[in-house]
Backbone bond lengths (Angstrom), bond angles and torsions (degrees), N, CA, C in turn:
res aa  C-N    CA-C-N  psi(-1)  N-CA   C-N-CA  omega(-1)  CA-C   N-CA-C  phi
1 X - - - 1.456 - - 1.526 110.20 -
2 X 1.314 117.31 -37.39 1.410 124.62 -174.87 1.232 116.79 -75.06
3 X 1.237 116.34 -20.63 1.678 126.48 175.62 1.597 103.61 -104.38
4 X 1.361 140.35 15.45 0.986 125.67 141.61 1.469 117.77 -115.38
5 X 1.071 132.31 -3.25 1.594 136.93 150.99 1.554 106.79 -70.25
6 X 1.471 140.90 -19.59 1.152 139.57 153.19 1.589 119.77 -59.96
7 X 1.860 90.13 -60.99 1.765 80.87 173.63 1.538 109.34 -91.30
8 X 1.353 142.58 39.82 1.555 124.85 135.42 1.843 98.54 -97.05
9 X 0.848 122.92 -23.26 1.886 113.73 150.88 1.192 117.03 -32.51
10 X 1.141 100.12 -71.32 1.618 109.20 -172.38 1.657 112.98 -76.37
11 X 1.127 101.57 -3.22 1.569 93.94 174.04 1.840 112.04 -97.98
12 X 1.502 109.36 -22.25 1.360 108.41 145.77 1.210 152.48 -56.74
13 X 1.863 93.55 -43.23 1.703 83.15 164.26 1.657 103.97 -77.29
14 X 0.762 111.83 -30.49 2.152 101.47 172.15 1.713 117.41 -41.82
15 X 1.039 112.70 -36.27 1.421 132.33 -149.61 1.869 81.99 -88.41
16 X 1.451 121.54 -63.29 1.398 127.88 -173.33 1.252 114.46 -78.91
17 X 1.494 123.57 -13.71 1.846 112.73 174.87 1.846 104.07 -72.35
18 X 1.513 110.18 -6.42 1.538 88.72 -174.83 1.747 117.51 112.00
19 X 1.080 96.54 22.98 1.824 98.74 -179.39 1.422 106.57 -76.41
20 X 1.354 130.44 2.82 1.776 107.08 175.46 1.552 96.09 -91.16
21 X 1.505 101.07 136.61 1.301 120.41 -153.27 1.927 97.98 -111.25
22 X 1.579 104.51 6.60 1.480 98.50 159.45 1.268 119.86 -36.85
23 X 1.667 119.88 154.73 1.631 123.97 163.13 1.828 98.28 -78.62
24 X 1.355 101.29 123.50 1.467 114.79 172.14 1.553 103.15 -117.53
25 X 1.295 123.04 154.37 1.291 128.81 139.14 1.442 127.57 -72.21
26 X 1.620 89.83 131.88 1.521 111.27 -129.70 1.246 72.75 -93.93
27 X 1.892 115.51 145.56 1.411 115.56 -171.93 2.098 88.41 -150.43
28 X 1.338 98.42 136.11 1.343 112.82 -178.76 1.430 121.97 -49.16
29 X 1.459 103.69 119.96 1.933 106.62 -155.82 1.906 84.23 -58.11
30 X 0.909 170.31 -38.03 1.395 145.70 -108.35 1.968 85.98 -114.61
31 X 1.373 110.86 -16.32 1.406 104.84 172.60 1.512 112.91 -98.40
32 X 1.141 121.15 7.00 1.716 137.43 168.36 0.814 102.10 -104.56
33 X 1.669 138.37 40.56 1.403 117.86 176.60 1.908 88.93 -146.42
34 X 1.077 103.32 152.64 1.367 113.75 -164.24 1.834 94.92 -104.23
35 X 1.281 139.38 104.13 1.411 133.72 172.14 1.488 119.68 -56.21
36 X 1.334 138.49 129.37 1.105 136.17 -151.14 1.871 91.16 -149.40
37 X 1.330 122.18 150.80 1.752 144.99 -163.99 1.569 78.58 -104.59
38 X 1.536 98.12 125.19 1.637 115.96 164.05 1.330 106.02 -59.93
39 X 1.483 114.41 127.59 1.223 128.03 166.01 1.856 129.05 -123.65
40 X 1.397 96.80 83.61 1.318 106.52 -164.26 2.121 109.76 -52.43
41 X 1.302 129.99 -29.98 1.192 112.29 160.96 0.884 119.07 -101.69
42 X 1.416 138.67 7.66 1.867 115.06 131.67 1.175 124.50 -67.25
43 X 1.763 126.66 -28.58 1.758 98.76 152.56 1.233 112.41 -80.88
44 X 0.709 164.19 -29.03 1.974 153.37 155.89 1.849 71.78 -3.55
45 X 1.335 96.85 -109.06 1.722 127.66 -170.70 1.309 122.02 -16.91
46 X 1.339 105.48 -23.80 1.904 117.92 173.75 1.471 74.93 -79.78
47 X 1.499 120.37 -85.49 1.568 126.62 -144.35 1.362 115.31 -39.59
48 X 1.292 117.47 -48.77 1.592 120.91 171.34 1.515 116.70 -53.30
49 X 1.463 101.46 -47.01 1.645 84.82 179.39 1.891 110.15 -67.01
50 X 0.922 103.27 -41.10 1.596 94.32 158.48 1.061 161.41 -49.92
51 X 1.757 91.86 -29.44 1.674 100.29 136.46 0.917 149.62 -55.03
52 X 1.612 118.18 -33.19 1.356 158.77 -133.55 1.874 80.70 -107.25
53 X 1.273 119.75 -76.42 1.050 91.28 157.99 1.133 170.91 -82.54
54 X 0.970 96.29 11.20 1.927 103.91 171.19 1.644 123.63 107.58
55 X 1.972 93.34 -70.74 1.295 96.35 -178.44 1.778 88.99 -124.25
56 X 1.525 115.92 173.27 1.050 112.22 175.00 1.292 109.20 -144.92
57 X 1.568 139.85 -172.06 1.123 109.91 177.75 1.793 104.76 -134.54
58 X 1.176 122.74 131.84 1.387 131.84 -170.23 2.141 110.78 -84.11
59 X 0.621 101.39 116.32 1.676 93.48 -176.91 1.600 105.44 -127.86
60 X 1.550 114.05 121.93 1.326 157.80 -142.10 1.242 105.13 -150.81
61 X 1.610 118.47 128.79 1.350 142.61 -176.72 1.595 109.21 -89.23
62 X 0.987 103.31 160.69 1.745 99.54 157.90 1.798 106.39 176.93
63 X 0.930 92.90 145.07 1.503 109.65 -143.98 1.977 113.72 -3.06
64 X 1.132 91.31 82.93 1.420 104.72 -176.03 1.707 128.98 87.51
65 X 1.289 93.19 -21.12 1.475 90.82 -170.91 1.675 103.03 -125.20
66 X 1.540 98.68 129.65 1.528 107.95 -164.29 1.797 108.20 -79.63
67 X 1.423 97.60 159.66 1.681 103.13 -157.58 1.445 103.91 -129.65
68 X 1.308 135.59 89.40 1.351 124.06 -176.55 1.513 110.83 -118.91
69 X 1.482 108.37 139.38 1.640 124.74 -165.68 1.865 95.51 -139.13
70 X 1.223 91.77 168.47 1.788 110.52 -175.80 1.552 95.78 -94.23
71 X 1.065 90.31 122.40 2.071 103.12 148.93 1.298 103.82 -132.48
72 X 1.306 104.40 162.66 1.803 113.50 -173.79 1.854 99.76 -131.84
73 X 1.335 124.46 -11.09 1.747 120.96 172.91 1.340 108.95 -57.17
74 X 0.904 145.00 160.72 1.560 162.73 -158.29 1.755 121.52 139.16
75 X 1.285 104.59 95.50 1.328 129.97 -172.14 1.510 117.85 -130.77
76 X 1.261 100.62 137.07 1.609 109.47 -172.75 1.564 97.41 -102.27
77 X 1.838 109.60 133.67 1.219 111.86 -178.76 1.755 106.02 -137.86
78 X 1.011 131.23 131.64 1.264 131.03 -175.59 1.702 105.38 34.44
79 X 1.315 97.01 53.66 1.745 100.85 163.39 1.810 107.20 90.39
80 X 1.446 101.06 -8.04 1.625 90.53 -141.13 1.866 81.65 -117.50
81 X 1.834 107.44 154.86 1.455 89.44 -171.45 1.907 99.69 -112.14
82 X 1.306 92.64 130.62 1.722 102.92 -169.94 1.551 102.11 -100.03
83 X 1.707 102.31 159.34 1.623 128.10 -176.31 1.771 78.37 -128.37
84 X 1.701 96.95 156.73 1.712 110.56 156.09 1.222 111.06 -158.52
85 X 1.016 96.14 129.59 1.992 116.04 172.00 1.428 123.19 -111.10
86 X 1.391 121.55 -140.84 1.643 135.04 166.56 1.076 114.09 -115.11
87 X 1.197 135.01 133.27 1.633 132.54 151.76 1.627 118.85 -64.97
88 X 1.194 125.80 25.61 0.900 147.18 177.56 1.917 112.82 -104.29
89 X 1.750 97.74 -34.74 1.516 100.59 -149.42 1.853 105.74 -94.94
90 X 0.643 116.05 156.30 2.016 110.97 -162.82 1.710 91.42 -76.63
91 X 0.914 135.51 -26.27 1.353 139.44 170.13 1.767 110.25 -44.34
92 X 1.179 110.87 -55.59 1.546 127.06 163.74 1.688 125.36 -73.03
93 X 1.281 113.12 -29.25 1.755 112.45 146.91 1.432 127.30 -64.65
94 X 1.336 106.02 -33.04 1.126 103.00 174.40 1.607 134.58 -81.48
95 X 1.527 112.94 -19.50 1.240 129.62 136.16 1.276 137.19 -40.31
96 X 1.426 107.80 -36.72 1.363 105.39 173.87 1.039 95.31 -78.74
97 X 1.478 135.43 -70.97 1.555 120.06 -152.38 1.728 103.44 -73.24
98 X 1.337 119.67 21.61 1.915 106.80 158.26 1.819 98.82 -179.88
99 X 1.162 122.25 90.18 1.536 146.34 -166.08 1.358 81.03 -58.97
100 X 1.087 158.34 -14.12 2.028 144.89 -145.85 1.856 76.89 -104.41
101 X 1.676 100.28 124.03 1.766 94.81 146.36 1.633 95.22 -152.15
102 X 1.524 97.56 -156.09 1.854 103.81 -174.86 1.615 97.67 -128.63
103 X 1.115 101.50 169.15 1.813 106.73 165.00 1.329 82.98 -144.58
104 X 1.517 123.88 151.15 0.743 126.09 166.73 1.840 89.71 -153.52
105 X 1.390 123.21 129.99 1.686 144.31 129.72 1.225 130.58 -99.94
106 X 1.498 114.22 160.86 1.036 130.89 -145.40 1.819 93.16 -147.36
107 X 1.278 111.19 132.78 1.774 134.14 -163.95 1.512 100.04 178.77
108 X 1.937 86.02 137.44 1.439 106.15 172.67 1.598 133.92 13.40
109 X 1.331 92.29 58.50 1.558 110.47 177.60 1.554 116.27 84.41
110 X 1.617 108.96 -1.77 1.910 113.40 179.43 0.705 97.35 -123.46
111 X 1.672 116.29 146.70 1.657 130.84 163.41 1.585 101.41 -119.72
112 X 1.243 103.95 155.13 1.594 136.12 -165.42 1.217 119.34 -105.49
113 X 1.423 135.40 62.37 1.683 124.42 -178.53 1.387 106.76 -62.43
114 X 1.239 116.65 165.78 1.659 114.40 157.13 1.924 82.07 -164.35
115 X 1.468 101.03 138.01 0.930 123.53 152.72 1.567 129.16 -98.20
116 X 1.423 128.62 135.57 1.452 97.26 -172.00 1.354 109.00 -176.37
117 X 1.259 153.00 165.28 1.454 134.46 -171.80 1.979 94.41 -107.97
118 X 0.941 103.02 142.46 1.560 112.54 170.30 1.717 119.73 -109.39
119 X 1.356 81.45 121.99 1.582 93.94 -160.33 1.942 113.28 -100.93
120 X 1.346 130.10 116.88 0.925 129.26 163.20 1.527 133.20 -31.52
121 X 1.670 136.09 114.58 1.306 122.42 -170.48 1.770 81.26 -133.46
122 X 1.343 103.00 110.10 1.764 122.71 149.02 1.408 119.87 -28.90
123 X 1.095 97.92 -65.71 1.693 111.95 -158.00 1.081 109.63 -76.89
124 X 1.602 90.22 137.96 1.812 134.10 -157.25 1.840 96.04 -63.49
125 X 1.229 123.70 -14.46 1.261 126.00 -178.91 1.635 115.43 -75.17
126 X 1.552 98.62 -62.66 1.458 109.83 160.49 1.810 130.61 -56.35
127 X 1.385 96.56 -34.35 1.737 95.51 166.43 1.507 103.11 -73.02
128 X 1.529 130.92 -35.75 1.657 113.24 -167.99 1.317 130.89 -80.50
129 X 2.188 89.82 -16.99 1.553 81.00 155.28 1.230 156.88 -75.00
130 X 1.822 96.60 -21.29 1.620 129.97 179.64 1.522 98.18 -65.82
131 X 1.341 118.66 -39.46 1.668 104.49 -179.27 0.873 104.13 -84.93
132 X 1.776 150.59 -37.75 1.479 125.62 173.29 0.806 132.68 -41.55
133 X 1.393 101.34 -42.00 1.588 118.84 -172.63 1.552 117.50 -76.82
134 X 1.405 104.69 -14.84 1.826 121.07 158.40 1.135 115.87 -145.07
135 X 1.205 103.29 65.75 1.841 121.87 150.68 1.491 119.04 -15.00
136 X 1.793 127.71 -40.44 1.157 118.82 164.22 1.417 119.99 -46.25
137 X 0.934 104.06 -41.21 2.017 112.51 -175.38 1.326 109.02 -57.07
138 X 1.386 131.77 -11.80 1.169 103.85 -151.11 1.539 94.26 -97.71
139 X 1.432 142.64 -7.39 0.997 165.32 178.50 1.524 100.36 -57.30
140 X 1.308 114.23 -37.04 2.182 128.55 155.95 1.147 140.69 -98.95
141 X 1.649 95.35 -19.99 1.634 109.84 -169.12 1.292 107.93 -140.09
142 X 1.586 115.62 148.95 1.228 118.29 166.50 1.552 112.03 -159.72
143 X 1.246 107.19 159.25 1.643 115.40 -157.19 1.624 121.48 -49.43
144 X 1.233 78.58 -27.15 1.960 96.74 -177.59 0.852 114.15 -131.63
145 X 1.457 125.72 46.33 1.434 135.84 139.09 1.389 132.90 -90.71
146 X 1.104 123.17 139.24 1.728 111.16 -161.20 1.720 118.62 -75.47
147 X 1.633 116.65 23.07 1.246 129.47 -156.46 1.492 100.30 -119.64
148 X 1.517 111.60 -46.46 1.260 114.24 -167.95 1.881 110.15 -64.80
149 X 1.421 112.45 163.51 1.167 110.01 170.09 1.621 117.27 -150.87
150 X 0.877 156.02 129.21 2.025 144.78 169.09 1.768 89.58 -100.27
151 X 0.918 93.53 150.90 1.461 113.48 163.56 2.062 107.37 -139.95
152 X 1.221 90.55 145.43 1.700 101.85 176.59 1.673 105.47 -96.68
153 X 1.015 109.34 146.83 1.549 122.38 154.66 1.567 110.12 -82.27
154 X 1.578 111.94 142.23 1.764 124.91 -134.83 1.582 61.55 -147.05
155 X 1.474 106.61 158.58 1.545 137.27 146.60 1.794 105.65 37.73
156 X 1.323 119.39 31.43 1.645 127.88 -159.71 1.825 91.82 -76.24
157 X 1.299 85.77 134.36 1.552 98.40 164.11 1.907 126.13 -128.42
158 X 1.402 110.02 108.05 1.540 89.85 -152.53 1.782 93.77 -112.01
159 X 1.468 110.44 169.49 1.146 127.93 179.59 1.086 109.98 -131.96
160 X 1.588 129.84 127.00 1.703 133.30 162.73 1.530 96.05 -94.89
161 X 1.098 93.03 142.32 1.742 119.37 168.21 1.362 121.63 -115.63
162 X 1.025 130.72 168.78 1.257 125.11 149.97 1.601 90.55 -178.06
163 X 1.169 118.09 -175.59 1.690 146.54 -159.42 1.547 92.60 -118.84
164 X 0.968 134.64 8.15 1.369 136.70 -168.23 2.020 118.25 -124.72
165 X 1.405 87.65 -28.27 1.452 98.68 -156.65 1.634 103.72 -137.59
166 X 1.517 129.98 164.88 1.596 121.18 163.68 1.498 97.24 -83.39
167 X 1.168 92.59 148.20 1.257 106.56 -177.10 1.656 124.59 -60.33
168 X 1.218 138.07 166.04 1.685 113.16 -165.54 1.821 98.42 -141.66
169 X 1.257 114.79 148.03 1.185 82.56 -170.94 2.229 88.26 -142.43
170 X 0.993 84.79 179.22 2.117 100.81 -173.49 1.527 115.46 -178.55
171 X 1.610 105.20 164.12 1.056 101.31 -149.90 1.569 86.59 -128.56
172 X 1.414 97.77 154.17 2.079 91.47 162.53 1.586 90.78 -173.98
């Protein structure tokens, strides 16, 4: 049961990153994006449940056809709630050419959408916290290496679900 309430999760955020591969007129993502007031304890409240679960799942487009993989980083940094990867990894190309993706996890009967654009942060400050704060990484990554990357979630809009409850939703 738990592995198919995971994968109809994951088949949602699939369904919302954008997989109909119709020809549309192509219209500038920054007007597909809904502006939303930073709300540092509604990401607290995303981030924890993201801890809570473990791994989560990131879903990323690329030329039409949506791409979703597990990351488990989720760190709060100056209010704001950060992911980090490689600039190396197609997960992070594909961001650049279209910042809109989903995360979506799944825990004890709730799943976690967030829609949201992921935004690149440079600075050696923001990468050193993401590795303190996961010391495993550093074994690949490090603050001042030209590989590493954090990105923040911008304009995030998330939804809890569950089969139990109406669904609840917030923004940060």
């Amino acid at each position: 049961m738990k592995r198919l309430l995971i994968f109809a999760a994951a088949a949602l955020c699939l369904a919302s990153c954008g997989a109909n591969t119709e020809k549309k007129q192509e219209q500038p993502v920054e007007t597909m994006i809904v502006k939303t007031t930073p709300n540092p304890e509604n990401a607290l409240r995303a981030q924890q449940f993201l801890k809570k679960a473990g791994t989560y799942y990131l879903a990323t487009e690329e030329g039409g056809q949506p791409r979703v993989r597990p990351f488990g980083t989720a760190e709060i940094f100056e209010g704001k709630l950060y992911i980090q990867t490689g600039k190396v990894k197609n997960v992070y190309k594909q961001l650049l050419a279209n910042p809109r993706a989903e995360i979506c996890a799944f825990v004890d009967g709730e799943w976690l959408r967030i829609a949201c654009e992921l935004i690149p942060d440079e600075r050696v400050e923001a990468k050193k916290d993401m590795l303190d704060k996961n010391p495993d990484l550093r074994g690949m990554y490090n603050e001042t290496d030209d590989n590493t990357i954090v990105l923040y979630l911008r304009n995030a809009h998330a939804t809890l679900n569950a089969f139990t409850h109406p669904a609840e939703e917030f923004e940060f």
